[in-house]
Backbone and ligand atoms as CSV (ligand in chain L), in Angstrom:
chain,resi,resn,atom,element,x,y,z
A,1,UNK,N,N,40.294,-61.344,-23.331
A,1,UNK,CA,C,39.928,-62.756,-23.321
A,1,UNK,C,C,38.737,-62.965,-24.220
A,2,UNK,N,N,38.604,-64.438,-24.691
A,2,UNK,CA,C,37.259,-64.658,-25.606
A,2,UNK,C,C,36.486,-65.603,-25.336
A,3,UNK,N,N,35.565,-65.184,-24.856
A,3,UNK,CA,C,34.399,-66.214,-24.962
A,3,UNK,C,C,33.741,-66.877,-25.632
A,4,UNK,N,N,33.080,-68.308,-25.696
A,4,UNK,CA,C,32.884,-68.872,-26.875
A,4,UNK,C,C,31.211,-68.426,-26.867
A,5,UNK,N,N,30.348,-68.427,-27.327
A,5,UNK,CA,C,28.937,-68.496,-27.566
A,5,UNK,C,C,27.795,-69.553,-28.502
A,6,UNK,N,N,27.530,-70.356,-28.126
A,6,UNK,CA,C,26.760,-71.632,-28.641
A,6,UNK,C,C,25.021,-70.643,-28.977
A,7,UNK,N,N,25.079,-70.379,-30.177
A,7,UNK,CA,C,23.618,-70.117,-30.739
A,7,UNK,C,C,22.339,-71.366,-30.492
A,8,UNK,N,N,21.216,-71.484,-30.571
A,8,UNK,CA,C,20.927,-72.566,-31.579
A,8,UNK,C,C,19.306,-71.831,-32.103
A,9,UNK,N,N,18.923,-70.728,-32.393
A,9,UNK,CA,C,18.147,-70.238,-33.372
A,9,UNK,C,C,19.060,-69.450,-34.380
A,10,UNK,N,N,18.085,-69.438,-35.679
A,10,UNK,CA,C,18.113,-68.119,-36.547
A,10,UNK,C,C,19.052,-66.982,-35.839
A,11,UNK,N,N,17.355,-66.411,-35.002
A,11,UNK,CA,C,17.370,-65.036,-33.972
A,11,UNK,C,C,17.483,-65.852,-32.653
A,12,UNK,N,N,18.230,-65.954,-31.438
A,12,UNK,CA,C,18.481,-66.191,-30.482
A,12,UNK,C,C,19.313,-65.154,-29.593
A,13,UNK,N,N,18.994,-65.283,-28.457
A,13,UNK,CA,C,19.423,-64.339,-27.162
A,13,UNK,C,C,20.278,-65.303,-25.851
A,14,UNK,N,N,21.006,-64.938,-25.504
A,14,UNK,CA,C,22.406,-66.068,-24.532
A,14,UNK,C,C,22.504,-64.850,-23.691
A,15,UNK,N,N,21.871,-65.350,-22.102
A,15,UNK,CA,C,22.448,-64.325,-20.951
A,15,UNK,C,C,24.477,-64.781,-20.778
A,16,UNK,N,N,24.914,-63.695,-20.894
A,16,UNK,CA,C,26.438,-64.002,-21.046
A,16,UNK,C,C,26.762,-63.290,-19.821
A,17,UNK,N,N,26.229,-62.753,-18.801
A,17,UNK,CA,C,26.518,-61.876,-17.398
A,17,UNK,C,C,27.605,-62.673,-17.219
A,18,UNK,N,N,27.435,-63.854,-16.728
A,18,UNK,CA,C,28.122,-64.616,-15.978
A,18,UNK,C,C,29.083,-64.900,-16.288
A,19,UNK,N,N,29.541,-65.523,-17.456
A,19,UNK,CA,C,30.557,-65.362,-18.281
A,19,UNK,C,C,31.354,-64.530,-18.289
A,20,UNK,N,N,30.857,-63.249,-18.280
A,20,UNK,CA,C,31.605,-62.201,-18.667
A,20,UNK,C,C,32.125,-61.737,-17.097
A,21,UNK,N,N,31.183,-62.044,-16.105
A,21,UNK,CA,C,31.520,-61.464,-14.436
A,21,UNK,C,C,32.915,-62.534,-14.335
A,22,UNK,N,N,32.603,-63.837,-14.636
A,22,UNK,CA,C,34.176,-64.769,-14.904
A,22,UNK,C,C,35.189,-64.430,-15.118
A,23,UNK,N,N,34.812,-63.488,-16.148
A,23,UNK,CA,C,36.564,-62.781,-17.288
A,23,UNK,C,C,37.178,-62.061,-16.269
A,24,UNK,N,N,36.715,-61.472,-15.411
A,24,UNK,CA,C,37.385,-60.041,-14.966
A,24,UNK,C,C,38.267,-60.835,-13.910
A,25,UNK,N,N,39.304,-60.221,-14.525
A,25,UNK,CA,C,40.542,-60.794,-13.867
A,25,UNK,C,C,40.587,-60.313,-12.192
A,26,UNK,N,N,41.170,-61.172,-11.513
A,26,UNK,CA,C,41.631,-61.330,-9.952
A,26,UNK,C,C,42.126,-60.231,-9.974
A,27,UNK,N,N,42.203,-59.159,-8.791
A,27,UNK,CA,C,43.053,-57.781,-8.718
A,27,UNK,C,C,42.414,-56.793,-8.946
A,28,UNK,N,N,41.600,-56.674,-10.065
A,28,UNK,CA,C,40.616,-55.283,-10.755
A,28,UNK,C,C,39.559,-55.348,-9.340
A,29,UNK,N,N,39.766,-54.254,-8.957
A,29,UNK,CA,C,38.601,-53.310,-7.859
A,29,UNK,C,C,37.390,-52.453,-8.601
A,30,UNK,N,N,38.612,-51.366,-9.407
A,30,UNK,CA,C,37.229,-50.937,-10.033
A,30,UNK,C,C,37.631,-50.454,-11.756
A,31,UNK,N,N,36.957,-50.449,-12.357
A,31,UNK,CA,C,37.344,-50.467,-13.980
A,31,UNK,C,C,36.240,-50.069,-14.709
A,32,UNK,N,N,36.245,-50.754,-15.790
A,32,UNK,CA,C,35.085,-50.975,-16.845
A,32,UNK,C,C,35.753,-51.831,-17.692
A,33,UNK,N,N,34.302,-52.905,-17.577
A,33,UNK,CA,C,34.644,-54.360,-18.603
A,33,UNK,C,C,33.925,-54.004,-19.825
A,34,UNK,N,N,34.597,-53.986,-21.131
A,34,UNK,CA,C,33.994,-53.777,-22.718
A,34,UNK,C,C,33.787,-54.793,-23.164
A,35,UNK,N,N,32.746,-55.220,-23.678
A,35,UNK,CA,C,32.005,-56.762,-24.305
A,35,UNK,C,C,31.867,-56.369,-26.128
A,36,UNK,N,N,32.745,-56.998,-26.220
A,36,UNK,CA,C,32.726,-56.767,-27.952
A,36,UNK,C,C,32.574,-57.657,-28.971
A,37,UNK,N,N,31.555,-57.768,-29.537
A,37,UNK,CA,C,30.669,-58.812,-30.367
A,37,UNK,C,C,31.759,-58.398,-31.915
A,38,UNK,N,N,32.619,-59.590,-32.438
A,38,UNK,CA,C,33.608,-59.273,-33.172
A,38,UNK,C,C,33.310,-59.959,-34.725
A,39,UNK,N,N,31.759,-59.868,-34.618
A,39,UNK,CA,C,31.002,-60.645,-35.679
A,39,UNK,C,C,30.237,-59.294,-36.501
A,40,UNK,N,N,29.193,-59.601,-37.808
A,40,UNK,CA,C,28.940,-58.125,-38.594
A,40,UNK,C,C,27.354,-58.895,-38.357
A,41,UNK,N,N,26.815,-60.357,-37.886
A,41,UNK,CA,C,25.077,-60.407,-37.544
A,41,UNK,C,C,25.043,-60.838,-36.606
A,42,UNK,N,N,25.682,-60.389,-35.748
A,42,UNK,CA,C,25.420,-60.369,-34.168
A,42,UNK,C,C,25.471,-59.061,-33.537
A,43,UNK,N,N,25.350,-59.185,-31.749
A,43,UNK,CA,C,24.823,-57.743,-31.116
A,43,UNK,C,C,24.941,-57.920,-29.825
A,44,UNK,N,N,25.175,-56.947,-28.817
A,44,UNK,CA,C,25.101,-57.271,-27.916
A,44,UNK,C,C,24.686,-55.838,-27.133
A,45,UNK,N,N,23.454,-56.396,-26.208
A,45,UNK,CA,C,22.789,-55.422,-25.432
A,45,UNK,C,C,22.916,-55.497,-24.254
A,46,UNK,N,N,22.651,-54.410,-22.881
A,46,UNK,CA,C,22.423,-55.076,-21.731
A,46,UNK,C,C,20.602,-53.952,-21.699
A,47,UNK,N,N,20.167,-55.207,-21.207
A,47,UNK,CA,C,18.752,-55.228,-20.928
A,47,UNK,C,C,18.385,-56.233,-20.127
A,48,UNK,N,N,16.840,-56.179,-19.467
A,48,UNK,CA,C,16.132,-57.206,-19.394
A,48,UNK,C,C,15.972,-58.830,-18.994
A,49,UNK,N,N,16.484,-59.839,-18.979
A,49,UNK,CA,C,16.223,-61.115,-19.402
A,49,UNK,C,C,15.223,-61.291,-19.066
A,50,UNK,N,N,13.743,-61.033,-19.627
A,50,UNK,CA,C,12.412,-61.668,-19.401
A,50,UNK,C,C,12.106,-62.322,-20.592
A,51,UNK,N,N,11.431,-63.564,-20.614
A,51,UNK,CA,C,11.058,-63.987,-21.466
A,51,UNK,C,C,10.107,-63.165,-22.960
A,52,UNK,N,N,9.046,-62.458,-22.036
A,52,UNK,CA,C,7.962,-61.927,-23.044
A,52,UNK,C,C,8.842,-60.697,-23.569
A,53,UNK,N,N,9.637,-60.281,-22.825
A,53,UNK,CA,C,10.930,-58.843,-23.029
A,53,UNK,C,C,11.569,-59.804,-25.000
A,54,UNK,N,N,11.836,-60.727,-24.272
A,54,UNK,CA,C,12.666,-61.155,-25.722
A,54,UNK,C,C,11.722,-62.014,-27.087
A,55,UNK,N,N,10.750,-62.551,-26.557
A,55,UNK,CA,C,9.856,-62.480,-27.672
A,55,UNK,C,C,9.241,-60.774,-28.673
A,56,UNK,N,N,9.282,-59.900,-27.305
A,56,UNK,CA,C,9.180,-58.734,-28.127
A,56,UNK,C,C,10.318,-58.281,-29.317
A,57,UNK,N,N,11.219,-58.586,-28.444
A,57,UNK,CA,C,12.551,-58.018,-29.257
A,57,UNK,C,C,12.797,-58.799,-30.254
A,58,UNK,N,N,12.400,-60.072,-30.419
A,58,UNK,CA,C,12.211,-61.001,-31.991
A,58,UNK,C,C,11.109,-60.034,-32.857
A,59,UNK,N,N,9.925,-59.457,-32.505
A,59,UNK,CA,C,9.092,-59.216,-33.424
A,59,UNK,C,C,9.520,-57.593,-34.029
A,60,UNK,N,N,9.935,-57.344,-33.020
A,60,UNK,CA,C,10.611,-55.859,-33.373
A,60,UNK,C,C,11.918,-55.981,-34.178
A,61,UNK,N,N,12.648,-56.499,-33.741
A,61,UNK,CA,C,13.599,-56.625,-35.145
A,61,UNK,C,C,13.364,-57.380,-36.626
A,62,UNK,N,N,11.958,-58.155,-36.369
A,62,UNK,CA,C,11.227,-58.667,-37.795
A,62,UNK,C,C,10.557,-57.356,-38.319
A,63,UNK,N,N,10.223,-56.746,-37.685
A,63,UNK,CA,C,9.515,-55.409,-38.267
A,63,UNK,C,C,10.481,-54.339,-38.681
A,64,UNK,N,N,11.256,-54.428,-38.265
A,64,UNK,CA,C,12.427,-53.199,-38.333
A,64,UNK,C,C,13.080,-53.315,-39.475
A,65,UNK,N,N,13.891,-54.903,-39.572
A,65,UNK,CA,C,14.692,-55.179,-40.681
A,65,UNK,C,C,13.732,-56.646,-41.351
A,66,UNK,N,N,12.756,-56.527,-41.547
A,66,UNK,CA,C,12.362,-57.838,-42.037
A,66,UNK,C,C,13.624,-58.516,-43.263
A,67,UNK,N,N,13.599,-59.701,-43.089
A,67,UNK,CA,C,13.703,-60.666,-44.249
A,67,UNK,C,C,13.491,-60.930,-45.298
A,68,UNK,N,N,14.044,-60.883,-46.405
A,68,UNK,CA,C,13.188,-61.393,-47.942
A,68,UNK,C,C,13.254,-60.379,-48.207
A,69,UNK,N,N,13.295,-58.589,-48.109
A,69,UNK,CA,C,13.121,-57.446,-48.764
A,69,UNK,C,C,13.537,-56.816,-50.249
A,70,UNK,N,N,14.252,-58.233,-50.797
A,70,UNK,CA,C,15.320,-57.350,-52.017
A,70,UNK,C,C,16.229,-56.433,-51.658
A,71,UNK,N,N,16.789,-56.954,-50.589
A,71,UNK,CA,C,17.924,-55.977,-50.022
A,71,UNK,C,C,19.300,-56.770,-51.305
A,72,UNK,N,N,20.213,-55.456,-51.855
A,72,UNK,CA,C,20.860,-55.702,-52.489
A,72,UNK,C,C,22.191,-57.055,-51.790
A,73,UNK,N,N,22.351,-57.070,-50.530
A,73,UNK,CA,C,23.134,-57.834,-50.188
A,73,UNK,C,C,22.897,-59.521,-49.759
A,74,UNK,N,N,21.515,-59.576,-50.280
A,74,UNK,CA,C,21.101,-60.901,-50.213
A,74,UNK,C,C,21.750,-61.650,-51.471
A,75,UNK,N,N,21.543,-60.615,-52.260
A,75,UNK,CA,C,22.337,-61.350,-54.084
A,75,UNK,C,C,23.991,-61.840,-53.249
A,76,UNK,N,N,24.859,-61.821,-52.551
A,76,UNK,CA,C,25.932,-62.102,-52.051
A,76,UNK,C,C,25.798,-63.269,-50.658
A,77,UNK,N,N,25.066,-62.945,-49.705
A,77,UNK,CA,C,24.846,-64.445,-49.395
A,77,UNK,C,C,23.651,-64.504,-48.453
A,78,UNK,N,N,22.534,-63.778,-48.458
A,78,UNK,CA,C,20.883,-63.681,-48.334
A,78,UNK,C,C,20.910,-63.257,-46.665
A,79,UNK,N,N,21.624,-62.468,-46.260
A,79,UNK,CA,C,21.195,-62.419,-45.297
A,79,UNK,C,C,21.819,-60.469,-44.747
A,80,UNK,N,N,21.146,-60.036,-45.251
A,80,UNK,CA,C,21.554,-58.152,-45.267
A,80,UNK,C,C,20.227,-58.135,-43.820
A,81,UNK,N,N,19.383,-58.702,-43.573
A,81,UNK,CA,C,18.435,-58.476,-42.636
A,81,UNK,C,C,19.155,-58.758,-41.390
A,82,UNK,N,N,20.011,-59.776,-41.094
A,82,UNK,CA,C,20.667,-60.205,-39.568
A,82,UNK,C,C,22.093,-58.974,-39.380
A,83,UNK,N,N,22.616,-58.496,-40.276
A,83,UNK,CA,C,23.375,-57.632,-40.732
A,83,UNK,C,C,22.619,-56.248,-40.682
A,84,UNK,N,N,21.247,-55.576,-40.833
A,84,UNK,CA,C,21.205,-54.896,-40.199
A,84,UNK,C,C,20.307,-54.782,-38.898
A,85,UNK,N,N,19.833,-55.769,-38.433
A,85,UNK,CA,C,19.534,-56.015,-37.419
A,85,UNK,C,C,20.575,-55.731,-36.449
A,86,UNK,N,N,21.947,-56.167,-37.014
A,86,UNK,CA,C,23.321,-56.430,-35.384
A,86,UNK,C,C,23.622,-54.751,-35.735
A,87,UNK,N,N,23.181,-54.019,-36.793
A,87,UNK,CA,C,23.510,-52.766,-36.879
A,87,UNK,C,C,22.696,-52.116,-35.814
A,88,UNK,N,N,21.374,-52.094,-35.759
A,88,UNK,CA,C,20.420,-51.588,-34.748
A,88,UNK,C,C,21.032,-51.986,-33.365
A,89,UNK,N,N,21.387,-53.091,-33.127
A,89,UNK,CA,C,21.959,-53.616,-31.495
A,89,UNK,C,C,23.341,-52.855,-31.037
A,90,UNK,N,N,24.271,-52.684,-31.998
A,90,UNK,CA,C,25.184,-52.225,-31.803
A,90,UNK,C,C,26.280,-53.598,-31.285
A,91,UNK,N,N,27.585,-53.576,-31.163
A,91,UNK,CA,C,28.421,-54.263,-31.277
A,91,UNK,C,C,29.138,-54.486,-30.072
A,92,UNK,N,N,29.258,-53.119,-28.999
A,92,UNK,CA,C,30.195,-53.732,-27.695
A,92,UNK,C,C,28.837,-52.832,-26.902
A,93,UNK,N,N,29.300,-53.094,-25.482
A,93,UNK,CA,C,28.588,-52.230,-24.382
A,93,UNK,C,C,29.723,-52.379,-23.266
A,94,UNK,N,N,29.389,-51.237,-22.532
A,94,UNK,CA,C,30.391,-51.001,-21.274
A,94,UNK,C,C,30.449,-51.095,-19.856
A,95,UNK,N,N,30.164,-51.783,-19.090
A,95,UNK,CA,C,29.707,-51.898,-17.979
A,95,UNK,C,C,30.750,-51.449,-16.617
A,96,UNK,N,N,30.540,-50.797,-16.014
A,96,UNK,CA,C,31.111,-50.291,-14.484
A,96,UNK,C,C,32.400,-51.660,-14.055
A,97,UNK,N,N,32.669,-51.552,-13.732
A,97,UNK,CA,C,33.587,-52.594,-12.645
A,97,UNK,C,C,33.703,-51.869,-11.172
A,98,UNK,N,N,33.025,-52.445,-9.858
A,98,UNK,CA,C,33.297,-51.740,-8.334
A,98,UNK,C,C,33.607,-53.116,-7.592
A,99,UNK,N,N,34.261,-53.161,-6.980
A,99,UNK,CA,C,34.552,-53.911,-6.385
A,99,UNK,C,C,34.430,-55.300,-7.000
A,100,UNK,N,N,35.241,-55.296,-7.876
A,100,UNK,CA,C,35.852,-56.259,-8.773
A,100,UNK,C,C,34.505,-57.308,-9.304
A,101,UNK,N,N,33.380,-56.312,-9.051
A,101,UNK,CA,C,32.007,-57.016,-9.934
A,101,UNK,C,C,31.399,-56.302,-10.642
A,102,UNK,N,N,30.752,-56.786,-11.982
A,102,UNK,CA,C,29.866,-55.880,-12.519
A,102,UNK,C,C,28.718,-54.933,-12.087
A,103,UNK,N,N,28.846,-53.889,-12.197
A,103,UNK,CA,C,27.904,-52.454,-11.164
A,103,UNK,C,C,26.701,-52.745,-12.716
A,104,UNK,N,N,26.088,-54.109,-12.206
A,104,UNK,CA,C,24.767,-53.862,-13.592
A,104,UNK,C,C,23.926,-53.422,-12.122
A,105,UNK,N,N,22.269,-52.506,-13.037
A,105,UNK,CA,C,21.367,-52.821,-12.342
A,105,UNK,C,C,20.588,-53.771,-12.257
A,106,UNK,N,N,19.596,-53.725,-11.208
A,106,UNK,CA,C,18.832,-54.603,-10.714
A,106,UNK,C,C,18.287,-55.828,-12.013
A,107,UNK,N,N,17.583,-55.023,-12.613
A,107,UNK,CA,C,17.231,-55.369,-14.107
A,107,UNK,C,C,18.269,-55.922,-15.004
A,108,UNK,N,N,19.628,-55.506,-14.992
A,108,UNK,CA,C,19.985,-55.231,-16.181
A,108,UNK,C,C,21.356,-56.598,-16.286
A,109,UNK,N,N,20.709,-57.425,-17.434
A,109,UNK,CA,C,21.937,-58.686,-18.406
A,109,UNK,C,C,22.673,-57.967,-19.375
A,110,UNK,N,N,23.651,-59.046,-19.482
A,110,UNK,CA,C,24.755,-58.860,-20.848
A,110,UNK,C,C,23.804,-59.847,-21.451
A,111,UNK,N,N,23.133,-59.149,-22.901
A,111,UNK,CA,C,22.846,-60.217,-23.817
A,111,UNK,C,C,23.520,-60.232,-24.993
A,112,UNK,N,N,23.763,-61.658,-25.675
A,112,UNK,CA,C,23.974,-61.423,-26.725
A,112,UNK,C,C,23.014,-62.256,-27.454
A,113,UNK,N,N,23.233,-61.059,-28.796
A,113,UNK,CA,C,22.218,-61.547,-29.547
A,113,UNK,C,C,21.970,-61.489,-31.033
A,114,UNK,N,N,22.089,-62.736,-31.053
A,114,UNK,CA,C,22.153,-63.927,-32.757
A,114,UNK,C,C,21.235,-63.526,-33.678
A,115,UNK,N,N,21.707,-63.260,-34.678
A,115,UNK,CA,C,20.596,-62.450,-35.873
A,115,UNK,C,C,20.980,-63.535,-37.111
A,116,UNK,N,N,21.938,-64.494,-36.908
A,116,UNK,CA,C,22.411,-65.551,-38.322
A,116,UNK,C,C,22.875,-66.730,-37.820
A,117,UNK,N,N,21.745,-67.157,-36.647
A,117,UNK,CA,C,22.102,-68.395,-36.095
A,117,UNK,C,C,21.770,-69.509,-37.030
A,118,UNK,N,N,21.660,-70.874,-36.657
A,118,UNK,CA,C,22.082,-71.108,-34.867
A,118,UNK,C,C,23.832,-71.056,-35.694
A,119,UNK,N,N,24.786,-70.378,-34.726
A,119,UNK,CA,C,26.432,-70.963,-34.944
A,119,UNK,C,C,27.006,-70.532,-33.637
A,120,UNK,N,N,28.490,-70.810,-33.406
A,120,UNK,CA,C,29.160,-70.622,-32.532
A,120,UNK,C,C,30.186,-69.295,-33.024
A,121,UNK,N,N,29.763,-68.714,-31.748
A,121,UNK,CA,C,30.103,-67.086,-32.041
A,121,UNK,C,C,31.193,-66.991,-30.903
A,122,UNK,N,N,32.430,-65.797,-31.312
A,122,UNK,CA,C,32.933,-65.653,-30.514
A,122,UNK,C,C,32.862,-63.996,-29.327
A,123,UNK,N,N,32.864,-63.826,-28.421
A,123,UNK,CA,C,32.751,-62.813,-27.739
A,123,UNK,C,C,33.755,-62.074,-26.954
A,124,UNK,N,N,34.449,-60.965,-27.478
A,124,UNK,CA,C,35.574,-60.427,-26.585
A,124,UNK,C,C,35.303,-59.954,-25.276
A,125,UNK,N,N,36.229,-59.706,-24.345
A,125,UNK,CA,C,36.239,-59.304,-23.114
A,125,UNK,C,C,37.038,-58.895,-22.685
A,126,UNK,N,N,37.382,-57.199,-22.310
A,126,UNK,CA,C,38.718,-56.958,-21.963
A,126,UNK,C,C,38.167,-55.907,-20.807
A,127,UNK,N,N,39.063,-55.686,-20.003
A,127,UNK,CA,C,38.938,-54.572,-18.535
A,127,UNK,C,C,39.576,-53.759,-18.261
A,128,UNK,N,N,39.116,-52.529,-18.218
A,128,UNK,CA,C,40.377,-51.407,-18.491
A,128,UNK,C,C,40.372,-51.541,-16.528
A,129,UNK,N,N,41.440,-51.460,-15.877
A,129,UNK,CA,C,41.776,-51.400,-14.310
A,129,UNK,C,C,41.525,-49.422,-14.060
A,130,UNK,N,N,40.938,-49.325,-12.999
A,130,UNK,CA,C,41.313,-47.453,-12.477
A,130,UNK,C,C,41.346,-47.432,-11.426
L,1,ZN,ZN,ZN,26.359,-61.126,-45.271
């Protein structure tokens, strides 16, 4: 199944838990749900949702992959920094399925997260049943 995702920064972060606890179909007891970001400047982590947590994670991926560098793939359409930014995040994550809910911890969201916002992104969701 696909989820839609409404950006509206540059760099922006969307708790998608819920969403994604939605997808899992009626019947699944226990599994693992795969969240797969089907975009090349986007990302998706599970971490955190604290505010000062995600202001960090803006300055750290400005430091990591800054902007403006003369990266050769800006000459094609200026944006090789959100591109390797969603490289650092990585693209799907895997989460438990027990009793037909996500086994996150205490701490722990589905984020996704926008490196070539603001746009509307799409987000896969599929559940393997065991
Ligand atoms: Zn590009």
């Amino acid at each position: 199944m696909s989820l839609q995702v409404e950006t509206t920064e540059r760099t922006d972060v969307v708790d998608v838990t819920g969403e994604v606890a939605a997808a899992i179909p009626d019947g699944v007891d226990r599994g693992v749900c795969t969240v797969f970001v089907p975009h090349t400047t986007a990302g998706v982590v599970v971490n955190e949702n604290e505010s000062r947590l995600l202001s960090d994670l803006d300055g750290w991926l400005d430091a990591l992959a800054p902007r403006g560098e003369g990266y050769a793939h800006d000459e094609l359409d200026d944006n090789a920094a959100a591109h390797l930014r969603a490289m650092l995040l990585g693209e799907s994550v895997s989460v438990p399925v027990v009793d037909g809910s996500l086994d996150l911890g205490t701490w722990q969201s589905i984020l996704f997260v926008e490196c070539d916002g603001p746009r509307t992104r799409s987000l896969d969701v599929a559940v393997a049943s065991r």
